[in-house]
KEDRENDREN-841486 format. One record per residue: x, y, z of N, C-alpha, C, O, CB in turn; residue in one letter; residue number from 1. Coordinates in nm, 4 decimals. Atoms other than C-alpha are relative to their C-alpha. Glycine has a CB too. Example, Ala and Ser with C-alpha at 12.3 -4.5 7.8 and 13.67 -1.06 7.14 Angstrom:
<recs>
> 0.0890 | -0.1190 | 0.0000 | 1.2300 | -0.4500 | 0.7800 | 0.0900 | 0.1200 | 0.0000 | 0.1936 | 0.1181 | 0.0665 | -0.0992 | 0.0027 | 0.1246 | a | 1
> -0.0820 | -0.1190 | -0.0060 | 1.3670 | -0.1060 | 0.7140 | -0.0770 | 0.1090 | 0.0730 | -0.0261 | 0.2198 | 0.0899 | 0.0414 | 0.0462 | -0.1415 | s | 2
</recs>
This chain:
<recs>
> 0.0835 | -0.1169 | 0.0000 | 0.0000 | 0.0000 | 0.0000 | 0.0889 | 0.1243 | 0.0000 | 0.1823 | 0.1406 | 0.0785 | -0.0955 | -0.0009 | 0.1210 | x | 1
> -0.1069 | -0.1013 | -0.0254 | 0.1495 | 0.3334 | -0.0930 | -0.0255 | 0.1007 | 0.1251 | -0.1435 | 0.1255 | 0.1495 | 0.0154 | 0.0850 | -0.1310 | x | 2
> -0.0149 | -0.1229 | -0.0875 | 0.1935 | 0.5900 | 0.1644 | -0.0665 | 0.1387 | 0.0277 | -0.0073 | 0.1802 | 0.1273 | 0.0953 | 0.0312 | -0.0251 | x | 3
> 0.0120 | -0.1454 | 0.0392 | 0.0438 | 0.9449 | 0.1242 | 0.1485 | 0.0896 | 0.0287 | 0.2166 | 0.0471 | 0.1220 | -0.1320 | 0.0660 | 0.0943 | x | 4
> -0.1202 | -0.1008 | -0.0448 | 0.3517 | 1.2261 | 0.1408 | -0.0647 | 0.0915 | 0.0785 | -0.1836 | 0.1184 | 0.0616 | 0.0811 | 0.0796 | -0.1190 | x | 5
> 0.0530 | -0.0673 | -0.1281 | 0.3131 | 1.4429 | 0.4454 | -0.0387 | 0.1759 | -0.0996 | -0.1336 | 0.2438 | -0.0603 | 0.1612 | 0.0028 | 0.1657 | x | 6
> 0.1070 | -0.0935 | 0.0397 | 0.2541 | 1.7609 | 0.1838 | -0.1076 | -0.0163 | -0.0577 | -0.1773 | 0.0846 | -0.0677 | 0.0325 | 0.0730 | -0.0603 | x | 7
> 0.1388 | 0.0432 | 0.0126 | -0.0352 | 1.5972 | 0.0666 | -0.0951 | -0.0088 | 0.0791 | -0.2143 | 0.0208 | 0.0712 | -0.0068 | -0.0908 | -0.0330 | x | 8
> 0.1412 | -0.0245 | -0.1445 | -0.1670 | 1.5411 | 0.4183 | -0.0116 | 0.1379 | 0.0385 | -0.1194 | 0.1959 | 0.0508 | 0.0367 | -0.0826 | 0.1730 | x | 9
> 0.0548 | -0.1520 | 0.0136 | -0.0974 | 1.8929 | 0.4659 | -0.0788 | 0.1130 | -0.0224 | -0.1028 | 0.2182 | 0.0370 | 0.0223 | 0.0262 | -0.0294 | x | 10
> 0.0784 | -0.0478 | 0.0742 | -0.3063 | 1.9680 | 0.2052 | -0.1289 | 0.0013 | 0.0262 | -0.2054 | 0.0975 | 0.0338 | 0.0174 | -0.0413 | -0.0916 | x | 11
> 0.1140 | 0.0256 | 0.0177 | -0.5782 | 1.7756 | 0.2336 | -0.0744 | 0.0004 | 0.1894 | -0.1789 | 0.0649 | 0.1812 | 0.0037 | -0.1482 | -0.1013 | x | 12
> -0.0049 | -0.0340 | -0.1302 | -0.6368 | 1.7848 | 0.6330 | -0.0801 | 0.1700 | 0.0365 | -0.1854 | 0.1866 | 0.0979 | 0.1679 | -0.0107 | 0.0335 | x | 13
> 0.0777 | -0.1321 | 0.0076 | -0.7306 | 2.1644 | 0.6190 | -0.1307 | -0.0335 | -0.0893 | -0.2429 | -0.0511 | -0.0418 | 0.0967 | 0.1277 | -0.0718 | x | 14
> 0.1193 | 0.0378 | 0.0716 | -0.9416 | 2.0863 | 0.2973 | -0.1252 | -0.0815 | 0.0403 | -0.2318 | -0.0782 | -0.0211 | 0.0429 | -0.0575 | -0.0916 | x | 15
> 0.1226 | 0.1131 | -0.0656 | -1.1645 | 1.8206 | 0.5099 | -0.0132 | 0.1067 | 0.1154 | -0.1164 | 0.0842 | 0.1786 | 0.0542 | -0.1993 | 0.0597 | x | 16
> 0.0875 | -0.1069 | -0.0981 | -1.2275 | 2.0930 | 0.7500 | -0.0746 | 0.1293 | -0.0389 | -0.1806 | 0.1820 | -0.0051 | 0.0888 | 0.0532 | 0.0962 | x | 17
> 0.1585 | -0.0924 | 0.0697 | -1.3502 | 2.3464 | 0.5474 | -0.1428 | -0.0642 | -0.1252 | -0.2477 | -0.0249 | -0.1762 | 0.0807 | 0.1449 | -0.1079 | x | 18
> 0.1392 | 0.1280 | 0.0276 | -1.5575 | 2.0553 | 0.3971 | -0.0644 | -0.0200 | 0.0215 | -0.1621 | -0.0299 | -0.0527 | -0.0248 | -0.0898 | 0.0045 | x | 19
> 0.1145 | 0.0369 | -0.0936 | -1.7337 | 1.9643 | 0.6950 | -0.0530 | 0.1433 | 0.0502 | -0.1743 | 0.1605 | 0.0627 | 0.0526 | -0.1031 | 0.1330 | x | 20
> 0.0910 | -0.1233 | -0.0397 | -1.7718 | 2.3499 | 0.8183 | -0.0812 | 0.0028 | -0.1611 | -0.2005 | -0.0276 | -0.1604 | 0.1087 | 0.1727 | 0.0529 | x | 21
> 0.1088 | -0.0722 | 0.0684 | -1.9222 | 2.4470 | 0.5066 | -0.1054 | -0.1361 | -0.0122 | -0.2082 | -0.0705 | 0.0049 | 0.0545 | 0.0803 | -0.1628 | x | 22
> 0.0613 | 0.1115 | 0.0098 | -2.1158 | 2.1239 | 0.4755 | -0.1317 | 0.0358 | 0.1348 | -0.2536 | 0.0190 | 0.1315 | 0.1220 | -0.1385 | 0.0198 | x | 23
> 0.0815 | 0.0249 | -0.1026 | -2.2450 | 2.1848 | 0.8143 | -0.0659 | 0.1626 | -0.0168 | -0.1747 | 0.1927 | 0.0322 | 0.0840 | -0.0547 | 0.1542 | x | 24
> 0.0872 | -0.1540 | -0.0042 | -2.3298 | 2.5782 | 0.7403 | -0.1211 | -0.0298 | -0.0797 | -0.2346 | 0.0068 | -0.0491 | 0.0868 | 0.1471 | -0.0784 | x | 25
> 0.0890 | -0.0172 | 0.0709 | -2.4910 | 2.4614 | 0.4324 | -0.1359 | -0.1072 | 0.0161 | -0.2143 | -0.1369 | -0.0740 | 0.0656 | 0.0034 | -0.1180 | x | 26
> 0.0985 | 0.0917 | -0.0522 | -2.7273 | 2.2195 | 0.6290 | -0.0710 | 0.1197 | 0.1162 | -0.1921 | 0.1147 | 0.1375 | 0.0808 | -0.1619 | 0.0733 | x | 27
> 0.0498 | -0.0843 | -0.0928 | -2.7792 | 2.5063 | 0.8934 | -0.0799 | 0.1016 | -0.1054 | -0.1885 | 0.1368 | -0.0593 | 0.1217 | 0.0669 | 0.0998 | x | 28
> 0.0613 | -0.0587 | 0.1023 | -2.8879 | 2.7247 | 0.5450 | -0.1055 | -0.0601 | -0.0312 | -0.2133 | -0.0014 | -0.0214 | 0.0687 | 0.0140 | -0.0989 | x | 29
> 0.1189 | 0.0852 | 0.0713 | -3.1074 | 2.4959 | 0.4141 | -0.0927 | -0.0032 | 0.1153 | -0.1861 | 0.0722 | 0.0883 | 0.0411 | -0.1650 | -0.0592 | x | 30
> 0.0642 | -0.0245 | -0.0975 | -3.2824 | 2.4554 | 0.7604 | -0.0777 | 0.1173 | 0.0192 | -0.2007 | 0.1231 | 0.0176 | 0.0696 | -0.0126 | 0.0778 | x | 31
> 0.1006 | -0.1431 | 0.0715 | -3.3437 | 2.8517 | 0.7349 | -0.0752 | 0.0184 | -0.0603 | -0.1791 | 0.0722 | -0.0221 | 0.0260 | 0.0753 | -0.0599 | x | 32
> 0.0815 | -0.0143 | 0.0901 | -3.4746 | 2.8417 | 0.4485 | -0.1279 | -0.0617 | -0.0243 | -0.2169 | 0.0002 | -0.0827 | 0.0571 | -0.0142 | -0.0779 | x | 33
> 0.1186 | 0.1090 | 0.0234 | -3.7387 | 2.5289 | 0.4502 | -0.0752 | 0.1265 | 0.1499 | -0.1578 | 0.2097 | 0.1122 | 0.0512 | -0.2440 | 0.0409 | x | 34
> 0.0694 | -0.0370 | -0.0884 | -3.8482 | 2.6903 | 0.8256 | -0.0681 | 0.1759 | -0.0660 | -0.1853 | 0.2125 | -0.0576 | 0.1022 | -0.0123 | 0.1423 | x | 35
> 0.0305 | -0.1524 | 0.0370 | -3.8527 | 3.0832 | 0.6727 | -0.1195 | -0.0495 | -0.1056 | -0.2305 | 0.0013 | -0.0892 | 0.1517 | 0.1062 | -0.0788 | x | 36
> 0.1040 | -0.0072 | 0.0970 | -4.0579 | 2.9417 | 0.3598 | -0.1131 | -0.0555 | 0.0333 | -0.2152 | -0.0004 | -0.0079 | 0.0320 | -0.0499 | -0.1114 | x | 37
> 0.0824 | 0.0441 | -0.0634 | -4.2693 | 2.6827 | 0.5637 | -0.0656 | 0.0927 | 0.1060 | -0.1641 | 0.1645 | 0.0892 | 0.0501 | -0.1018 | 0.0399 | x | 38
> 0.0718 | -0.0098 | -0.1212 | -4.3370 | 2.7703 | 0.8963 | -0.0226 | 0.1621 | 0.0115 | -0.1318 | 0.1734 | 0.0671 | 0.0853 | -0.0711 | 0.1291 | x | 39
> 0.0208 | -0.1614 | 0.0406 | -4.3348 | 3.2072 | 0.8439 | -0.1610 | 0.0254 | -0.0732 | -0.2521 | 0.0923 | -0.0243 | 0.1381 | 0.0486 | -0.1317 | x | 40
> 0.1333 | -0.0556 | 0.0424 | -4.6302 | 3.2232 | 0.6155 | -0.0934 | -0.1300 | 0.0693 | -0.2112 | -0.1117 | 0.0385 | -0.0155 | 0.0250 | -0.1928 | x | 41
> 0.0999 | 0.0973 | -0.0075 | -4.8092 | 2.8923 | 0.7618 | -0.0170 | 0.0089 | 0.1479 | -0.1324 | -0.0240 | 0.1752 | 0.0367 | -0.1454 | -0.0608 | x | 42
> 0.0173 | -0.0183 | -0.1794 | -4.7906 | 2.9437 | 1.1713 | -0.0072 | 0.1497 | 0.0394 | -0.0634 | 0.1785 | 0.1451 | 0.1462 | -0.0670 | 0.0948 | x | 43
> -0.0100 | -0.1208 | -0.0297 | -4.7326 | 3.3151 | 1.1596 | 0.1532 | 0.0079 | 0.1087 | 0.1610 | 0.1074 | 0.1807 | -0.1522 | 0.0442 | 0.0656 | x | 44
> -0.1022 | -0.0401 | -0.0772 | -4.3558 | 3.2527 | 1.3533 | 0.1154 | 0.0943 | -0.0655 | 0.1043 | 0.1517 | -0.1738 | 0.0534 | -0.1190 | 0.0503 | x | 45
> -0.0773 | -0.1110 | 0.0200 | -4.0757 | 3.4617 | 1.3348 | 0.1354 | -0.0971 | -0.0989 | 0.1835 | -0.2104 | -0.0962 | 0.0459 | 0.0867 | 0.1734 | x | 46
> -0.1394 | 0.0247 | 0.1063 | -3.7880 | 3.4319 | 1.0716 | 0.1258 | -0.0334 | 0.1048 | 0.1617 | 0.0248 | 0.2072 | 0.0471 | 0.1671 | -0.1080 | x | 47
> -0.1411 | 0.0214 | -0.0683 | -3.4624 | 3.2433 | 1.1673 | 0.1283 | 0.0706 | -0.0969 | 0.1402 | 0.0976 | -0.2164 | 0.0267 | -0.1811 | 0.0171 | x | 48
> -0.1601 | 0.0079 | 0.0705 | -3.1045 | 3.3164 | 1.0974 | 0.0785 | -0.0835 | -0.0313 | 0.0514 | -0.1994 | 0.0000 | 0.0812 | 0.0437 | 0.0512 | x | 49
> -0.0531 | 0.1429 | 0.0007 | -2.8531 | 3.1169 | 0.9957 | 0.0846 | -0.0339 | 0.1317 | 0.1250 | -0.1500 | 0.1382 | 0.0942 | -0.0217 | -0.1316 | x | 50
> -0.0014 | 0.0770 | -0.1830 | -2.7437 | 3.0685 | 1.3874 | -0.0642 | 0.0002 | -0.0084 | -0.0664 | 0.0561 | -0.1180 | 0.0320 | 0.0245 | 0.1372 | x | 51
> 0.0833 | -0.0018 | -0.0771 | -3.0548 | 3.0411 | 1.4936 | -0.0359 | -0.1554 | -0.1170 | -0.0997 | -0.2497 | -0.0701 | -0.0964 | 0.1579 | 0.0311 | x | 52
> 0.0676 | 0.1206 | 0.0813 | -3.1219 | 2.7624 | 1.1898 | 0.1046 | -0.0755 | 0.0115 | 0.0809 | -0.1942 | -0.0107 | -0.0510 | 0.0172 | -0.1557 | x | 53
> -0.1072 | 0.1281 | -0.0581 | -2.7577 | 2.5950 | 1.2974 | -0.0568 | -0.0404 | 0.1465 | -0.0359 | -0.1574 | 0.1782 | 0.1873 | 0.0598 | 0.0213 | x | 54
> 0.0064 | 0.0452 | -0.1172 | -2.8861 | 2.5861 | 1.6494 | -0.1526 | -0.1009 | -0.0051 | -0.1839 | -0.2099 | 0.0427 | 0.0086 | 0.1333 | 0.1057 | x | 55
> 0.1126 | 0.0848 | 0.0341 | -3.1870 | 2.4534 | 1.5667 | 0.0240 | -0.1738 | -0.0513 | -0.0256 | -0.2818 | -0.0192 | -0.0677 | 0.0842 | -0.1176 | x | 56
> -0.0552 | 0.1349 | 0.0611 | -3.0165 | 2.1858 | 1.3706 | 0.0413 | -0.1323 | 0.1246 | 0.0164 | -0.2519 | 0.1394 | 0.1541 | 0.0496 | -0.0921 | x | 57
> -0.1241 | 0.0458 | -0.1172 | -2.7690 | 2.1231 | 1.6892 | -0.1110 | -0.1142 | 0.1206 | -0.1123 | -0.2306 | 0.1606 | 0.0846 | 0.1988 | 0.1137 | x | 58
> 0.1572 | 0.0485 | -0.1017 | -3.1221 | 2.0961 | 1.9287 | -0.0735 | -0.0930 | -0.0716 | -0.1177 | -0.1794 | 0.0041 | -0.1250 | 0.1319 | 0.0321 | x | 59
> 0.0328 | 0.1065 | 0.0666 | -3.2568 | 1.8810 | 1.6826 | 0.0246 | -0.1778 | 0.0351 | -0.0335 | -0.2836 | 0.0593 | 0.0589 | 0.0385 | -0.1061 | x | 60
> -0.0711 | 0.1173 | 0.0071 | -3.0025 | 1.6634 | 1.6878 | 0.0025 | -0.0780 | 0.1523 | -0.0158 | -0.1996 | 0.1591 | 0.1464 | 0.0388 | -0.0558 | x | 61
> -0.0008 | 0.0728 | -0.1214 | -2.9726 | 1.6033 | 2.0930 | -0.1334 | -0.0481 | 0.0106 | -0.1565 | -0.1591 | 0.0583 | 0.0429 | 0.0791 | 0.1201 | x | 62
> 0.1455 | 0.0673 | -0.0202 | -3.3304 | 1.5549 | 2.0873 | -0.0309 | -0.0963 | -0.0216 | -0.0630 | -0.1728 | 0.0693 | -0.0859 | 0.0358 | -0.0463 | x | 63
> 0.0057 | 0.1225 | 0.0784 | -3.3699 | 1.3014 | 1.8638 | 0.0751 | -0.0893 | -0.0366 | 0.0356 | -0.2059 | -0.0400 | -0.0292 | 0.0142 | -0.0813 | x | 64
> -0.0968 | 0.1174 | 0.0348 | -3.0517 | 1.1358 | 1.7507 | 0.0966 | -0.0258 | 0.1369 | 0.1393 | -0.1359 | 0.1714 | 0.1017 | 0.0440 | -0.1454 | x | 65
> -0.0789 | 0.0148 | -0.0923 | -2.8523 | 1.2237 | 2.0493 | 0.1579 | 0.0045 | -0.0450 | 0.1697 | 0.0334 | -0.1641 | -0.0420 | -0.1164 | 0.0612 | x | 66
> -0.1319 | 0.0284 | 0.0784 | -2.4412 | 1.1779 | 1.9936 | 0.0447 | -0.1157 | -0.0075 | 0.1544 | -0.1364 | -0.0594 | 0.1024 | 0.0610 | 0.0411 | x | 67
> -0.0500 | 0.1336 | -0.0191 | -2.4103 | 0.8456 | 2.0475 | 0.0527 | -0.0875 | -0.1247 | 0.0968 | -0.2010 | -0.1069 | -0.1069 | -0.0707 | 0.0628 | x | 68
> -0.0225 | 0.0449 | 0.1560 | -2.3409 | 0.7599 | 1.6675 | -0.0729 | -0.1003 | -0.0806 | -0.0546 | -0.1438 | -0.1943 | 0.1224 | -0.0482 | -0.0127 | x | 69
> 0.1198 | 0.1047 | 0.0779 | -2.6213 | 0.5308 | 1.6004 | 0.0708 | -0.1996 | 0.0863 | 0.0549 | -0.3112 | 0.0368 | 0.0368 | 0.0204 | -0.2734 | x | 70
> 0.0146 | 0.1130 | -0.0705 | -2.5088 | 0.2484 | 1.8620 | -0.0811 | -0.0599 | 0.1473 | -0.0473 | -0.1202 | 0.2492 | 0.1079 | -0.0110 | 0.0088 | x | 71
> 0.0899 | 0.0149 | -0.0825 | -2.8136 | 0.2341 | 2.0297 | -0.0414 | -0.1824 | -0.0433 | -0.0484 | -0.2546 | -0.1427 | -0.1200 | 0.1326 | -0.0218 | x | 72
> 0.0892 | 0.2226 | 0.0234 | -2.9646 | -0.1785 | 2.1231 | -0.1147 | 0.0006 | -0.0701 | -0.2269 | 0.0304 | -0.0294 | -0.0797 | -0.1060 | 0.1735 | x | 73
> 0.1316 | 0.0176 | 0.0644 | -3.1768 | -0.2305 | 1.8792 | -0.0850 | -0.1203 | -0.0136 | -0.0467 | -0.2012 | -0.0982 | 0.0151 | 0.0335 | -0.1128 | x | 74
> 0.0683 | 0.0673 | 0.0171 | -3.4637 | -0.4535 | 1.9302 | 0.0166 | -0.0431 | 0.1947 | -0.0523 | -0.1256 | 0.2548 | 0.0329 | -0.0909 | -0.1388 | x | 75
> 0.0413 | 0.0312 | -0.1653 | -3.3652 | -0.4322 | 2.3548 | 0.0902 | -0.1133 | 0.0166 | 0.1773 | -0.1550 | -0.0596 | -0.1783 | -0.0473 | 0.0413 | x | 76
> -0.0407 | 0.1075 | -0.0428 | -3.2802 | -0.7038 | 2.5534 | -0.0907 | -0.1442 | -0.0179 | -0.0774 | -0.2422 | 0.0554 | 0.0249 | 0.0353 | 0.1249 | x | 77
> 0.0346 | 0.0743 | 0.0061 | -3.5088 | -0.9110 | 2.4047 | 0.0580 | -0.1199 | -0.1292 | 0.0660 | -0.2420 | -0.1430 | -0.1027 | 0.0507 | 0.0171 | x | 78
> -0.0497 | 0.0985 | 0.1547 | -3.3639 | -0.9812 | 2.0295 | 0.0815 | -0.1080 | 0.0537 | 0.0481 | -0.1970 | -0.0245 | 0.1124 | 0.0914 | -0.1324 | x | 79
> -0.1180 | 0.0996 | -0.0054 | -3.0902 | -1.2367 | 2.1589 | -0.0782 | -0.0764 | 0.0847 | -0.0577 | -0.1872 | 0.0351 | 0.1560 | 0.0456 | 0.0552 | x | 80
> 0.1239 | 0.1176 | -0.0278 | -3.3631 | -1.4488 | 2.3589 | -0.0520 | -0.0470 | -0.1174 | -0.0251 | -0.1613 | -0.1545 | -0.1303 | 0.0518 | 0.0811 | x | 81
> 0.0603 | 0.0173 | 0.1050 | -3.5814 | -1.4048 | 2.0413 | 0.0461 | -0.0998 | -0.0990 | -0.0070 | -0.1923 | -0.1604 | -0.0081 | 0.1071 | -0.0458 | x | 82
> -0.0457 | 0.0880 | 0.1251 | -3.3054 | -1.5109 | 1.8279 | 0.0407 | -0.2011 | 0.0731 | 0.0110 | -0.3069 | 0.0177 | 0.1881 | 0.1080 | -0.0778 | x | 83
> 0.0223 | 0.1372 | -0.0406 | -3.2281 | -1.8323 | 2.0498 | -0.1221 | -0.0863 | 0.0749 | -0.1149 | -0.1775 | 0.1572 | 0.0927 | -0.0122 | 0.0690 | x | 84
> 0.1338 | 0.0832 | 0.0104 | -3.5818 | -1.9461 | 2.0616 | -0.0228 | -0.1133 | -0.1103 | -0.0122 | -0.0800 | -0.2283 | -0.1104 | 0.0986 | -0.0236 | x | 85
> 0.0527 | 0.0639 | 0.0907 | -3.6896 | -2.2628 | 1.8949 | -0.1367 | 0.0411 | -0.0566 | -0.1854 | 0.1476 | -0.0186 | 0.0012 | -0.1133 | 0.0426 | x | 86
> 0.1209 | -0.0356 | 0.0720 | -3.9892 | -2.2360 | 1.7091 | -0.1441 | -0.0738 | 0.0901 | -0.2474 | -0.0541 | 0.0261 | 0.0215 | -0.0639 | -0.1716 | x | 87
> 0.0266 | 0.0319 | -0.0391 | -4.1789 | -2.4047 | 1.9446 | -0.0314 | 0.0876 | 0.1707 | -0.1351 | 0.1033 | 0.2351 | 0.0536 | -0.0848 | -0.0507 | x | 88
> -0.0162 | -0.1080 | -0.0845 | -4.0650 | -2.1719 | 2.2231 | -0.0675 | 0.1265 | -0.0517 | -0.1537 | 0.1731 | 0.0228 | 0.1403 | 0.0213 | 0.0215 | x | 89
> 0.0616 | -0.1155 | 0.0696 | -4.1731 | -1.8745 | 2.0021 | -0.1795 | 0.0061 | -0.0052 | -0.2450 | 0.0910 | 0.0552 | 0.0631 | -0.0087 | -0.1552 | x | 90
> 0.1355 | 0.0834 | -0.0263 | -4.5356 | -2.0406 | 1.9536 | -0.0171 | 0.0952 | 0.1367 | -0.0454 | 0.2150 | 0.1346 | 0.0133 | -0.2042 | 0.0245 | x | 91
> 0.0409 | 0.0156 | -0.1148 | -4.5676 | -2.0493 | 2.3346 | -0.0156 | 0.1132 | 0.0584 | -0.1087 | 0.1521 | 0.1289 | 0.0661 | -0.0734 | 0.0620 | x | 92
> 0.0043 | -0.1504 | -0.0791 | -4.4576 | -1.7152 | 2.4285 | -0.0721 | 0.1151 | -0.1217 | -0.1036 | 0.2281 | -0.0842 | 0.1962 | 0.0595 | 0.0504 | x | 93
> 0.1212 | -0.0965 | 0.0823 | -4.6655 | -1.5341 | 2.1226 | -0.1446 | -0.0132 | 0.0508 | -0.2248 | 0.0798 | 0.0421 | -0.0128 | -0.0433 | -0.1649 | x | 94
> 0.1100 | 0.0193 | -0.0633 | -4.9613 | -1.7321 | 2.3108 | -0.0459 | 0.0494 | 0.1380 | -0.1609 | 0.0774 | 0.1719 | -0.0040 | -0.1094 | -0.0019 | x | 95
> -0.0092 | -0.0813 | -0.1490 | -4.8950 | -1.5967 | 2.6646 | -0.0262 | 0.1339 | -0.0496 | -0.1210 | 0.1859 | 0.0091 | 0.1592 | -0.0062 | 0.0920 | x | 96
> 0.0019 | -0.1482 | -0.0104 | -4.8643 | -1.2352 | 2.5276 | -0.1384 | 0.0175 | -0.0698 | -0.1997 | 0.1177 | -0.0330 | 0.1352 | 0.0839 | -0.0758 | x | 97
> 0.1270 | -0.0856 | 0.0149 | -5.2119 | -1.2368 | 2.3170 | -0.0995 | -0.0765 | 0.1291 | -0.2199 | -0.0534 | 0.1178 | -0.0761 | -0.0142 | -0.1846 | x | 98
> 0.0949 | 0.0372 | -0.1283 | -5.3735 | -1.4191 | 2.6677 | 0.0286 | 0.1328 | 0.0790 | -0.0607 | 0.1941 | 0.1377 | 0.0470 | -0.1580 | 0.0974 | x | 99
> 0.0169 | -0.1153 | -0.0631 | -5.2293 | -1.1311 | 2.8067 | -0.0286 | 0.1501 | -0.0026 | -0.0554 | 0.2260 | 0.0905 | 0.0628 | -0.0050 | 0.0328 | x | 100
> 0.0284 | -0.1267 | 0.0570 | -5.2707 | -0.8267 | 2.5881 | -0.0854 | -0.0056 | -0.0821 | -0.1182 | 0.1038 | -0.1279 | 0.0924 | 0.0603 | -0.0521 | x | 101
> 0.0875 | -0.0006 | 0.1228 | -5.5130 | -0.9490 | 2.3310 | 0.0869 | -0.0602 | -0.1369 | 0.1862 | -0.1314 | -0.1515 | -0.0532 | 0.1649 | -0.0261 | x | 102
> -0.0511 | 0.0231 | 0.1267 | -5.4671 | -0.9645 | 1.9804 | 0.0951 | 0.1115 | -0.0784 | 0.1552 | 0.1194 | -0.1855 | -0.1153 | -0.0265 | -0.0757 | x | 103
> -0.0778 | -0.1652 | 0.0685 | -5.3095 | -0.6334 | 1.9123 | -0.0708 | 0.1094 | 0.0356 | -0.1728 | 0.1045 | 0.1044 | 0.0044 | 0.0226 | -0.1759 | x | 104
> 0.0915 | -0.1078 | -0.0667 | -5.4032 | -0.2777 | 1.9537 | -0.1454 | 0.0430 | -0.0753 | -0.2244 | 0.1302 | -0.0390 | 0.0906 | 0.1347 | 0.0102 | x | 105
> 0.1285 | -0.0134 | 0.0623 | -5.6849 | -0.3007 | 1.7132 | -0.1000 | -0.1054 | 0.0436 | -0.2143 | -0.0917 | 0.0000 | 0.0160 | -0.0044 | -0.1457 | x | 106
> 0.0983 | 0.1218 | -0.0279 | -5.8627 | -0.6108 | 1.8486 | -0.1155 | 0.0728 | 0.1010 | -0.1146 | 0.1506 | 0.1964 | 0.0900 | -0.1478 | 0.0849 | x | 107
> 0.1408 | -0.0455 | -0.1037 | -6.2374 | -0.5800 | 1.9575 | -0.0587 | -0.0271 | 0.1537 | -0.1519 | 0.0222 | 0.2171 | -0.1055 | -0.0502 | -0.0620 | x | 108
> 0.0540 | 0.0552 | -0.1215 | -6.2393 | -0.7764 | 2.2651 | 0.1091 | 0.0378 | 0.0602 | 0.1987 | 0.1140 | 0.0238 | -0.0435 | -0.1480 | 0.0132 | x | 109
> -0.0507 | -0.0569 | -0.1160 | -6.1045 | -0.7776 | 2.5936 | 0.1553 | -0.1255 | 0.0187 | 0.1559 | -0.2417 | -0.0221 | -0.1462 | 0.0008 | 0.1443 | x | 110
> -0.1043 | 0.0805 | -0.0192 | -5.7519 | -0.9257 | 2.6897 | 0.0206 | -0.1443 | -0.0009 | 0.0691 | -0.1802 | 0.1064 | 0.0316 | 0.0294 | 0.0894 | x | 111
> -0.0163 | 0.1447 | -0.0021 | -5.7318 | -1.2988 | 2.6192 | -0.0895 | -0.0340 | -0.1009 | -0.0719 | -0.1467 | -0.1470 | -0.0278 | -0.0723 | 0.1345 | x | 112
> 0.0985 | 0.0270 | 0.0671 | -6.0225 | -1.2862 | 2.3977 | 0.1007 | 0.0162 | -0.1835 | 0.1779 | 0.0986 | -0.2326 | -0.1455 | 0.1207 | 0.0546 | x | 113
> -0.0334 | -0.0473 | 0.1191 | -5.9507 | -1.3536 | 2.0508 | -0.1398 | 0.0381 | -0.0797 | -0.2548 | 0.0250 | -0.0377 | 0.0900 | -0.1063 | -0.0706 | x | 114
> 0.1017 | -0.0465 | 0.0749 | -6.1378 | -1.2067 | 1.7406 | -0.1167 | -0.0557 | -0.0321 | -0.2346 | -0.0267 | -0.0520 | 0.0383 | 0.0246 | -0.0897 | x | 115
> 0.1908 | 0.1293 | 0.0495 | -6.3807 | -1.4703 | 1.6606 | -0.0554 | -0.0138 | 0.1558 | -0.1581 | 0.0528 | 0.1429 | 0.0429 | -0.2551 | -0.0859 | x | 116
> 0.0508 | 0.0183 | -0.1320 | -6.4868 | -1.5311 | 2.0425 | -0.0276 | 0.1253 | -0.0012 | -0.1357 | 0.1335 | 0.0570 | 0.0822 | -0.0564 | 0.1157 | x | 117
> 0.0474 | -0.1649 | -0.0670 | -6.5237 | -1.1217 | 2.0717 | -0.1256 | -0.0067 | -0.1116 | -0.2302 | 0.0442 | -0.0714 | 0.1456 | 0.1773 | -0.0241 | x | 118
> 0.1426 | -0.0622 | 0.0954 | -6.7936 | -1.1181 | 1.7408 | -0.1087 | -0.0938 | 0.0326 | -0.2134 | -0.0800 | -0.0306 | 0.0181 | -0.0015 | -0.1891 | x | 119
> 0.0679 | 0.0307 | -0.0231 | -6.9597 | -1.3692 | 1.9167 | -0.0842 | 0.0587 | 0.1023 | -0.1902 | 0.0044 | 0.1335 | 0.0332 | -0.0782 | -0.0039 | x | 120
</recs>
């Protein structure tokens, strides 16, 4: 594998930082602009700036994504039971949970009841 030469990293090192700033201004712009053209004539709020549409971005982001980089447990502490369930096991415990919750959140009857027993 070749090497890079250190004036190349030189080079390019600055260049990936005004990359990501403008990258990140022009995501804080665009933000401005969708909220100034949306939400201005449709709520009656007040016009942002572009701080006020980077911070927005920033608050966005803890809100909802957080910084954690997307290594949140997905599926809990249940997927790795789930996945070493036989099929037999799976059965059993899908039958416990509609005895105990029903059939889902649309079902007509009452907890344990399934659909055909509730239209009776």
């Amino acid at each position: 594998m070749r090497q890079m030469s250190n004036r190349k990293k030189m080079f390019l090192i600055p260049l990936f930082i005004l990359a990501a700033a403008g990258g990140i201004l022009l995501f804080g712009w665009f933000v401005m602009l969708l909220w100034n053209a949306v939400l201005v004539p449709a709520a009656g709020a007040s016009a942002l700036t572009l701080w006020q549409g980077l911070g927005l971005l920033v608050l966005s982001r803890i809100l909802v994504g957080g910084f954690g980089g997307g290594k949140g447990r997905r599926g809990g502490p249940w997927k790795g039971k789930w996945a070493n369930m036989n099929p037999e096991e799976k059965m059993q415990f899908r039958n416990e949970w509609k005895q105990r919750c029903g059939n889902g959140p649309f079902s007509s009857g009452k907890a344990g009841e399934t659909t055909a027993e509730a239209a009776q």
